[in-house]
Backbone as JSON Lines, residues from 0, in Angstrom:
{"i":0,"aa":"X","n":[62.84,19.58,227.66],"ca":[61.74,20.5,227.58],"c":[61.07,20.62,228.93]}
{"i":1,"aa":"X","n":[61.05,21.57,229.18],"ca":[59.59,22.09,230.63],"c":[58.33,21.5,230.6]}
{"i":2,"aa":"X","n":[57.62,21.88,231.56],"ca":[56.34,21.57,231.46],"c":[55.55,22.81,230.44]}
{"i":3,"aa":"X","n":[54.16,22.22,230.41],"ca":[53.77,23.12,229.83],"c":[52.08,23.2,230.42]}
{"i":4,"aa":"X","n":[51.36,24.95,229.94],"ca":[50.56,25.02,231.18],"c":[49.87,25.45,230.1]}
{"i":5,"aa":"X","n":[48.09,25.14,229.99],"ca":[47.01,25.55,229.52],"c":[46.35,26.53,230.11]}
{"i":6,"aa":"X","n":[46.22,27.43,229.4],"ca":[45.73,28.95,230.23],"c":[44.39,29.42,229.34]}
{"i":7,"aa":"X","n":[43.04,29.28,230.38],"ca":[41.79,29.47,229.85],"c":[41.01,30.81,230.42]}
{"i":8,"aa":"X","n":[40.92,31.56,229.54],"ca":[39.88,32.62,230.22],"c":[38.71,32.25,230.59]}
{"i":9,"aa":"X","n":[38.24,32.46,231.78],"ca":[36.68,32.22,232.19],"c":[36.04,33.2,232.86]}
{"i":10,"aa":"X","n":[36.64,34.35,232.94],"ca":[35.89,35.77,233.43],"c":[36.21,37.02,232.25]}
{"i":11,"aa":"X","n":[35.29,37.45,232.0],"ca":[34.9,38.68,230.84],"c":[36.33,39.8,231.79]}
{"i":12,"aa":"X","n":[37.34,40.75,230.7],"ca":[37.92,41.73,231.28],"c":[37.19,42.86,231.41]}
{"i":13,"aa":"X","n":[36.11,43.04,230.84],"ca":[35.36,44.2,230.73],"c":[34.7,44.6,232.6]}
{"i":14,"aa":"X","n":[35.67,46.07,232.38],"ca":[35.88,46.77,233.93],"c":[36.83,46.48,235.05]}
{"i":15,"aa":"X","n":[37.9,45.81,234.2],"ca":[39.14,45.49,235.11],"c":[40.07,46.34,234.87]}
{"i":16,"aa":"X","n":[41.37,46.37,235.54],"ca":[41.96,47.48,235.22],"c":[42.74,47.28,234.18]}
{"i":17,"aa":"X","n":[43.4,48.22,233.75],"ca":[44.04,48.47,232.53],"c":[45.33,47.49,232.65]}
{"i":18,"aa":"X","n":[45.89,47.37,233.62],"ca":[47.3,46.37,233.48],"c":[46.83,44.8,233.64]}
{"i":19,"aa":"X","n":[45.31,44.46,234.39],"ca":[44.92,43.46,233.78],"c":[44.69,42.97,232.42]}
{"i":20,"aa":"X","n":[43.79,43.83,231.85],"ca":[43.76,43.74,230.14],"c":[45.03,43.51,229.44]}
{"i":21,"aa":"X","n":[45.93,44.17,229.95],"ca":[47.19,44.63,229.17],"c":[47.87,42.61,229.58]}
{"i":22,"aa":"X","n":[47.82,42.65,230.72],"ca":[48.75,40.99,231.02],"c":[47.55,39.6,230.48]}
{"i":23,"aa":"X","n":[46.43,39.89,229.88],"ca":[45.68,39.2,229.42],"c":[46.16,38.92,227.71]}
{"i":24,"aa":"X","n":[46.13,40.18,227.24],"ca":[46.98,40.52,226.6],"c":[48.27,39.94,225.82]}
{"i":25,"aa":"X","n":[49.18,39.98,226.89],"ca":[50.31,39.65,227.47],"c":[50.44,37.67,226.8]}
{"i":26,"aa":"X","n":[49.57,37.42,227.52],"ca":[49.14,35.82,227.73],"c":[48.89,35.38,226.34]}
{"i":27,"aa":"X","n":[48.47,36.48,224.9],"ca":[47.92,35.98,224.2],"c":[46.29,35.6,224.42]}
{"i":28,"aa":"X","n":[45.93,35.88,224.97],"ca":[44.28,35.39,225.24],"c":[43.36,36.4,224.61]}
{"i":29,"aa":"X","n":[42.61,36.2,223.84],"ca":[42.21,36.84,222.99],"c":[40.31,37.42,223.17]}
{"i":30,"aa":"X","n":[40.01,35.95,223.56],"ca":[38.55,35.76,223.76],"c":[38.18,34.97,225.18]}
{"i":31,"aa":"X","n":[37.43,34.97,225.55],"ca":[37.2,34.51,226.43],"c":[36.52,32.77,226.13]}
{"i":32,"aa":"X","n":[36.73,32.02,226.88],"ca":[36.72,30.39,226.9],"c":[37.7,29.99,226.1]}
{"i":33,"aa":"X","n":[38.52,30.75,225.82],"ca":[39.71,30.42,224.9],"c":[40.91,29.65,225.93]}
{"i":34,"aa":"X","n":[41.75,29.1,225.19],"ca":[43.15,28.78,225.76],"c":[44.01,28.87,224.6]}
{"i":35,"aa":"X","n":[45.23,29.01,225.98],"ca":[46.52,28.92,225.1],"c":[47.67,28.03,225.98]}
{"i":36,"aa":"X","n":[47.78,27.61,225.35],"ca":[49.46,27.12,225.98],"c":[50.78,27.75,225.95]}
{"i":37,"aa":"X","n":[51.39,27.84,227.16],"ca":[52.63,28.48,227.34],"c":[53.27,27.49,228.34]}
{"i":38,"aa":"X","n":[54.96,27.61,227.93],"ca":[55.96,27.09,228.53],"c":[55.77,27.72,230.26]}
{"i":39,"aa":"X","n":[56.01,26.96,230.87],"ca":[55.98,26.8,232.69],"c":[57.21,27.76,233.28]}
{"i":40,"aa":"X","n":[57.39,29.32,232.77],"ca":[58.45,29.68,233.76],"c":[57.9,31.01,234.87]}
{"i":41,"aa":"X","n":[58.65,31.25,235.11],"ca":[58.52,32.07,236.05],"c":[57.33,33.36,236.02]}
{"i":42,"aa":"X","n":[58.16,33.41,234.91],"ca":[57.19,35.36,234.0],"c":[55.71,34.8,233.84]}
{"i":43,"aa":"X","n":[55.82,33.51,233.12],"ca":[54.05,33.26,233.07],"c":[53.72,32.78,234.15]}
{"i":44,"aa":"X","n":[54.35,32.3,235.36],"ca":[54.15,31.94,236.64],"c":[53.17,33.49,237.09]}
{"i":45,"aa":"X","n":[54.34,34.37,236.89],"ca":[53.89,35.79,237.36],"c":[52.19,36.67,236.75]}
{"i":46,"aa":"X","n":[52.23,36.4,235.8],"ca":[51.32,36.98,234.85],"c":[50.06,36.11,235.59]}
{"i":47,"aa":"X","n":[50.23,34.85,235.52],"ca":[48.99,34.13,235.81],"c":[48.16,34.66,237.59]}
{"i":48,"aa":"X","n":[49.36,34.83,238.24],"ca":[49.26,35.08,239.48],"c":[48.75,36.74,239.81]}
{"i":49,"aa":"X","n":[49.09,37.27,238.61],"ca":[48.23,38.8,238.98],"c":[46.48,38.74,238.51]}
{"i":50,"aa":"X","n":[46.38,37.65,237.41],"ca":[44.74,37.64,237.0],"c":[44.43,36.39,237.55]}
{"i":51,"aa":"X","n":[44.63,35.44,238.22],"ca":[44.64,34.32,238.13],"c":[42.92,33.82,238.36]}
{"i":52,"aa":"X","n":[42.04,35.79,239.12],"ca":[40.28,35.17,239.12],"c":[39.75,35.12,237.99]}
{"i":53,"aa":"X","n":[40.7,35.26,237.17],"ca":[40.26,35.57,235.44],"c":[40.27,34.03,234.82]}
{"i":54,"aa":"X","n":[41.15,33.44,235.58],"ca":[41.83,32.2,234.74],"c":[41.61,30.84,235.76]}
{"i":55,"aa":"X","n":[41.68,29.55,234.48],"ca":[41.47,28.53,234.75],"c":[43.15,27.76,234.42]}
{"i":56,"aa":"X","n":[44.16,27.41,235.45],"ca":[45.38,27.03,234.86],"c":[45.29,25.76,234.84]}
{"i":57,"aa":"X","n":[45.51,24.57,233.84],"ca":[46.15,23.23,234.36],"c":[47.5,23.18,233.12]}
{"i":58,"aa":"X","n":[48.14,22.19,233.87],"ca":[49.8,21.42,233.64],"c":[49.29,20.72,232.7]}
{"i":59,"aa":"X","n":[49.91,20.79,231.7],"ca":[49.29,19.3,230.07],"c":[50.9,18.65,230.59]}
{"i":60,"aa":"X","n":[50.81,17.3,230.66],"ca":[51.2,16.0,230.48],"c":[51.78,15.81,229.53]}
{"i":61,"aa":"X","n":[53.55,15.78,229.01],"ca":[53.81,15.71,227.52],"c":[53.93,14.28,226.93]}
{"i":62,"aa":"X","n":[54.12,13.87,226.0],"ca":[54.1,12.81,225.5],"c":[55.6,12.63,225.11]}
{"i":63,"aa":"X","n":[56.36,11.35,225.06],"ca":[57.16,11.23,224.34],"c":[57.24,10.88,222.7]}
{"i":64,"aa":"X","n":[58.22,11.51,222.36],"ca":[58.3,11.86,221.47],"c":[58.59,10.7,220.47]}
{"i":65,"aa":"X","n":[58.29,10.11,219.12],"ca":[58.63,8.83,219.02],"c":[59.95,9.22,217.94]}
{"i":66,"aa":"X","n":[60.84,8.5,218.16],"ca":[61.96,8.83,217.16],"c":[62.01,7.81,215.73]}
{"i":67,"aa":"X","n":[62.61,7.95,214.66],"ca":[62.78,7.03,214.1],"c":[63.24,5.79,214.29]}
{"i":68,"aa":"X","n":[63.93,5.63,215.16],"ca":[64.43,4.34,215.48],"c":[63.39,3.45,216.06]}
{"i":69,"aa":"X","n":[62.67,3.57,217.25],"ca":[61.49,3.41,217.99],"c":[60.63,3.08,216.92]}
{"i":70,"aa":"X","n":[60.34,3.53,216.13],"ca":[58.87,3.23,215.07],"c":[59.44,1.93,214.58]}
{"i":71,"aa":"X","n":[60.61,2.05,214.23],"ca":[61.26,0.96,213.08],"c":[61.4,-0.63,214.03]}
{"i":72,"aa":"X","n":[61.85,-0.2,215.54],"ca":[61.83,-1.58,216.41],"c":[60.07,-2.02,216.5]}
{"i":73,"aa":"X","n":[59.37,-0.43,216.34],"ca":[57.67,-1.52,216.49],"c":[57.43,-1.81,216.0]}
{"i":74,"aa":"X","n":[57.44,-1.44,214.1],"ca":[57.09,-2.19,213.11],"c":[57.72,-3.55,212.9]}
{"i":75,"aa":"X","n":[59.09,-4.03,213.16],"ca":[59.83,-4.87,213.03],"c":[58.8,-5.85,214.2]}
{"i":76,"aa":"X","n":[58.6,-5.69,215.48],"ca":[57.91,-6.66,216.13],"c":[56.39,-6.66,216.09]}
{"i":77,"aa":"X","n":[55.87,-5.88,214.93],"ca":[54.79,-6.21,214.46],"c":[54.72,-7.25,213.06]}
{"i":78,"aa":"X","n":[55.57,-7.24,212.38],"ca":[55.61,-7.85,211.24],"c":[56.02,-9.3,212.03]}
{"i":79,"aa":"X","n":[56.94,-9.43,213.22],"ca":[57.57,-10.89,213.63],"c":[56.21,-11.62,214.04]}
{"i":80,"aa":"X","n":[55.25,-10.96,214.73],"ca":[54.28,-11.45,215.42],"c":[53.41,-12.0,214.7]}
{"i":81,"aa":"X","n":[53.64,-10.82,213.25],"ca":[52.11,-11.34,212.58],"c":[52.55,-12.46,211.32]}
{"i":82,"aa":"X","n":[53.8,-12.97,211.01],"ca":[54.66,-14.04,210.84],"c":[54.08,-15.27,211.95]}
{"i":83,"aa":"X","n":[54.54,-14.96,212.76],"ca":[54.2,-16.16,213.82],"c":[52.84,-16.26,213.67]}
{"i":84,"aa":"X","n":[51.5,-15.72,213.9],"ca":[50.71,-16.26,213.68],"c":[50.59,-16.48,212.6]}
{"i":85,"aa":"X","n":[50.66,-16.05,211.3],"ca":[50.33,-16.77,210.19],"c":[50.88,-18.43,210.01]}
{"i":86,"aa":"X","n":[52.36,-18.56,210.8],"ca":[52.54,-19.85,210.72],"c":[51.72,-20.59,211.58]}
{"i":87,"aa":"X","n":[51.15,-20.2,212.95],"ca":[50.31,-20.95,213.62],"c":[48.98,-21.64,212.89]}
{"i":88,"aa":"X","n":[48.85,-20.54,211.97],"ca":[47.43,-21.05,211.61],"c":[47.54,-22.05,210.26]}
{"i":89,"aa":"X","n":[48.46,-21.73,209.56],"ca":[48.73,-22.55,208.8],"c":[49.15,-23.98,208.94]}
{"i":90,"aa":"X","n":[49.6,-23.83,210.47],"ca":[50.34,-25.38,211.42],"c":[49.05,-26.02,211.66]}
{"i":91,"aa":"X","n":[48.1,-25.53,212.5],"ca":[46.97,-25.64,212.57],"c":[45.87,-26.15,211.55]}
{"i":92,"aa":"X","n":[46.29,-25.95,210.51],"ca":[45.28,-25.96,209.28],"c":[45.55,-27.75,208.79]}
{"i":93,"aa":"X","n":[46.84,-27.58,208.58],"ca":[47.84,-28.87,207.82],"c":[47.14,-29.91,208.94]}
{"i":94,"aa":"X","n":[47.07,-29.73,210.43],"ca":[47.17,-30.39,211.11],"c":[46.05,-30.99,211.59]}
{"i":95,"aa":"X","n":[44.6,-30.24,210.88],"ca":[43.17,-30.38,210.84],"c":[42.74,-31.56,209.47]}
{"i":96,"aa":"X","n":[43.58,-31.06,208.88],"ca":[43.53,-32.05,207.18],"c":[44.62,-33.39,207.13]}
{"i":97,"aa":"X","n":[44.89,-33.56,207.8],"ca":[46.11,-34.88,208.41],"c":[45.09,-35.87,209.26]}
{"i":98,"aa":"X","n":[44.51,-35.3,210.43],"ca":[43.39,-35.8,210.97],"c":[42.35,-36.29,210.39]}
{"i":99,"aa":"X","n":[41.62,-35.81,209.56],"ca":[40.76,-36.02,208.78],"c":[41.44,-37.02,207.78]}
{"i":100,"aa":"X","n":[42.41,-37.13,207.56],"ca":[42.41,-38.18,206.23],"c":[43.02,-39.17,206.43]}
């Protein structure tokens, strides 16, 4: 997957020209303080670059994606861990009441 780019109106179109409106438009932008997100290519490269005093652009950061497998290795070393401490404390416990008696 590409990057991907957050596109915010922060200037009113009212009295711009008509192929501005129209590539605002274009963008999906509907209202102003609004955003939208679009894939990083060229054409929205282009579009952004004809209004761009209109617009506020930043790059969003994607996340990876977690697969099934991945969930199943974290739960598995969450359950080992929380095993191990339960035996700690229970080692701990036996080993408080041994002392004492």
């Amino acid at each position: 997957m590409g990057r991907k780019l957050r596109i915010t109106q922060i200037k009113s179109a009212i009295g711009r020209q008509f192929d501005q409106k129209g590539t605002l438009k274009a963008l999906g932008i509907k209202k102003l303080n609004v955003s939208v997100i679009k894939e990083d290519t060229p054409q929205i490269r282009g579009m952004i670059r004809k209004i761009s005093h209109l617009l506020i652009v930043e790059e969003i950061k994607e996340k990876k994606k977690e697969t099934k497998e991945t969930k199943k290795t974290k739960e598995t070393k969450k359950t080992k861990e929380t095993k191990k401490t339960k035996v700690a404390k229970e080692t701990k416990k036996k080993k408080g009441k041994n002392e004492t008696s």
